[in-house]
N, C-alpha and C positions, 0 to 999 in steps of 0.2 A: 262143326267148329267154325271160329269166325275166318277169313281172309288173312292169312301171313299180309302184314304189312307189307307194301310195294315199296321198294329199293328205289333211290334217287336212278339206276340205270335201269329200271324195268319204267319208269314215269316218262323218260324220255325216250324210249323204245317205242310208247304208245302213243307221247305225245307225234313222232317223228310219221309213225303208219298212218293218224289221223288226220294231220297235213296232208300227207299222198293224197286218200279220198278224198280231204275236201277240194284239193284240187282238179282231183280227178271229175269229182261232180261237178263244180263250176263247169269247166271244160265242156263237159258233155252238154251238159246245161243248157248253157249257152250258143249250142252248135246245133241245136233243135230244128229241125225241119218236118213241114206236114207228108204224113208219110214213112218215115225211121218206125223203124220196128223195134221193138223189147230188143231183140235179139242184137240190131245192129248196135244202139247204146250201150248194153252190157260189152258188148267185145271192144266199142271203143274204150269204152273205162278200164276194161283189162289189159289192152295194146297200154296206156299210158301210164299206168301201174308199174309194167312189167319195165317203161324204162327207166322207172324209179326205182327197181329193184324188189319187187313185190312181186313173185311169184304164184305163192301158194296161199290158200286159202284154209279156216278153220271148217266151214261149212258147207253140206254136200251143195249147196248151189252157192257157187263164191260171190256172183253180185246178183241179187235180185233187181231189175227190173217190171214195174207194173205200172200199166198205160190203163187210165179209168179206173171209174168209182167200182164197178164189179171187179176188175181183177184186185183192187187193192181192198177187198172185202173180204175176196180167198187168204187174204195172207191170216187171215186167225181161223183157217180151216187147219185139219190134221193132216191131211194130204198134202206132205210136202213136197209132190209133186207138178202139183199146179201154180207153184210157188216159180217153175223153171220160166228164165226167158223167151217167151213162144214169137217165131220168124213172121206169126199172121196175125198179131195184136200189133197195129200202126197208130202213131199218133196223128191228132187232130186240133185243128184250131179248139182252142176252151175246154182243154180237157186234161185233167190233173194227172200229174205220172210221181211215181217212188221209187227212189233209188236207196238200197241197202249193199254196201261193202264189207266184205266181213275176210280180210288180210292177217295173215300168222307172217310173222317176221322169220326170219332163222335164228334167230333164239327159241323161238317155239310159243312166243309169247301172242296175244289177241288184240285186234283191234274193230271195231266195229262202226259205223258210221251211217248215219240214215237221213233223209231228207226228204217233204213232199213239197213239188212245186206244178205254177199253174203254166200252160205256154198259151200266148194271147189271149189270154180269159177276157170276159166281158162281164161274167157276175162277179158284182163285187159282194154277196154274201161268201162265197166262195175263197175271195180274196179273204174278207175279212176274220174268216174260219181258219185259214195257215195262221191270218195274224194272232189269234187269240193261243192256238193252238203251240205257238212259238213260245210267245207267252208264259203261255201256262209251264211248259218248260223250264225257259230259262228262271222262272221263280222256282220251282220245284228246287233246283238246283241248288239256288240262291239261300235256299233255307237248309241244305246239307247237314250235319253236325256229325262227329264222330263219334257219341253215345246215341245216336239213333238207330233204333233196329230196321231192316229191311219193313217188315208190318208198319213201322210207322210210317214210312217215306209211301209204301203203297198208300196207306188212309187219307194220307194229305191229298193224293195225285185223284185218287175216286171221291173226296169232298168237291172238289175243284171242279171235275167231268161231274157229277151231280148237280153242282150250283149252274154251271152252264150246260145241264142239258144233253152229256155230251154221252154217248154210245162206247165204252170201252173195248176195243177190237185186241185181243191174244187170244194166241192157242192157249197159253198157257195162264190166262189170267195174271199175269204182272205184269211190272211198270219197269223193267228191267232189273239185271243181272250183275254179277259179278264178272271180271275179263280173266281167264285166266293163259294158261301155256299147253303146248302140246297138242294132242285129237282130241278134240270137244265130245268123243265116247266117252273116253275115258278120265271127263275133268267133273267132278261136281260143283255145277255150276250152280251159287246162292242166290235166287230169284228175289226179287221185291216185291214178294205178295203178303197175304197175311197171314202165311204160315211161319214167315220167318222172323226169330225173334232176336237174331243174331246181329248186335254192332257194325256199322258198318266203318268206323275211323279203320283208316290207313290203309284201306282198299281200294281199288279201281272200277269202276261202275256203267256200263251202258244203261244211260239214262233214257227210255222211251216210249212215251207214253203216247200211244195211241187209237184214234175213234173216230168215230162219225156222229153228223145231227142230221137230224130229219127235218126239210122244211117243206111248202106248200111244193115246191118244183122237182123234191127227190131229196137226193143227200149231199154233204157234205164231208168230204173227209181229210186228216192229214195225219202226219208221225214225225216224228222227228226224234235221232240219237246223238248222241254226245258221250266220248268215256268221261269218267271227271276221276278224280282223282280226289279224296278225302282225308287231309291231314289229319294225322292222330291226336296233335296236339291243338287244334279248335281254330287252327285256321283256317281262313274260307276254301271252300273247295275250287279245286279247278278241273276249268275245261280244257283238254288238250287236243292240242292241234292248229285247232280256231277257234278264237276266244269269241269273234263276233259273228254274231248268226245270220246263215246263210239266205242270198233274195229268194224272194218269194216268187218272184213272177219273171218269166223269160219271151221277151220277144224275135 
């Protein structure tokens, strides 16, 4: 069945928890030092959550943290256990980290929020791989419509990764999900791959497409999430929270 339309207070519920993250990730972001661990970022983002009011989490690991192009390569393995914050993964000048927040409000409702950035990079192929990658997003987005099925919004996001080249990294092969309420056991959650042929107007959506490219020197990689919101009646979709996307590069 498609998504019960999202209520003008369940849009602002979402949009309200995806503020928190992005603040929370600036924050952290930009507090970066050589040497911080998975472990210690994740618990800052949680410490400033918590004084926003964001306690709980939908997901057995409430913020992913991942330092480097290998650990952000486990994240489309099935062992979501190596998905967890680990205290001996430190960061390093030039080297790309991914922050995943995934907050249940007390209504019971979802929010999800994701980001990859670089701290004191020097390849700028690298840089220019979030850029395109960002990109590729905020169009994805941009082209939303409320008679479009999950299958389609996936085909456009794997023409896109095709035309450039680009490695598509899930477990679960999609490009993102429906948000819903409650324990994520027990929600069926409607994915954006090409199994789905269900409409997406008037639902709420983590939009996240992410992958790597292979160049002469190794890989590339980035992701980025956004919920959006799709009006039923064919207005443009929105992003909630933060309308404009997040830097790329932190020194």
């Amino acid at each position: 069945m498609p998504e019960a339309p999202a209520s003008q207070e369940v849009v602002e519920i979402t949009d309200w928890m995806q503020a928190q993250c992005a603040q929370a990730y600036l924050t952290a972001a930009s507090s970066l030092r050589p040497g911080i661990s998975e472990t210690a970022i994740a618990e800052a983002i949680r410490a400033q959550l918590a004084q926003s009011g964001i306690q709980d989490f939908w997901y057995d690991v409430p913020i992913h943290v991942l330092i480097g192009i290998d650990r952000f390569v486990q994240l489309a393995a099935s062992d979501y256990a190596v998905k967890s914050p680990s205290e001996h993964v430190t960061l390093r000048e030039h080297m790309p980290f991914f922050i995943d927040i995934h907050p249940r409000h007390e209504s019971g409702r979802w929010g999800n929020f994701a980001a990859t950035g670089l701290f004191r990079p020097q390849d700028d192929e690298a840089v220019g791989f979030l850029e395109l990658m960002q990109s590729i997003q905020r169009e994805g987005i941009r082209r939303l419509t409320p008679d479009q099925t999950g299958a389609e919004v996936a085909r456009w996001f794997a023409g896109r990764f095709a035309r450039h080249q680009i490695e598509h990294l899930d477990v679960r092969a999609n490009f993102g999900h429906s948000m819903g309420a409650g324990l994520k056991s027990k929600y069926a959650r409607l994915f954006l791959d090409e199994s789905n042929d269900l409409p997406i107007g008037g639902g709420i959506y983590g939009i996240e497409p992410g992958g790597l490219r292979r160049n002469a020197a190794g890989q590339v990689i980035a992701r980025f999430e956004d919920c959006v919101y799709i009006p039923p009646d064919g207005r443009p979709a929105v992003i909630l929270g933060r309308q404009q996307p997040v830097p790329l590069v932190f020194v």
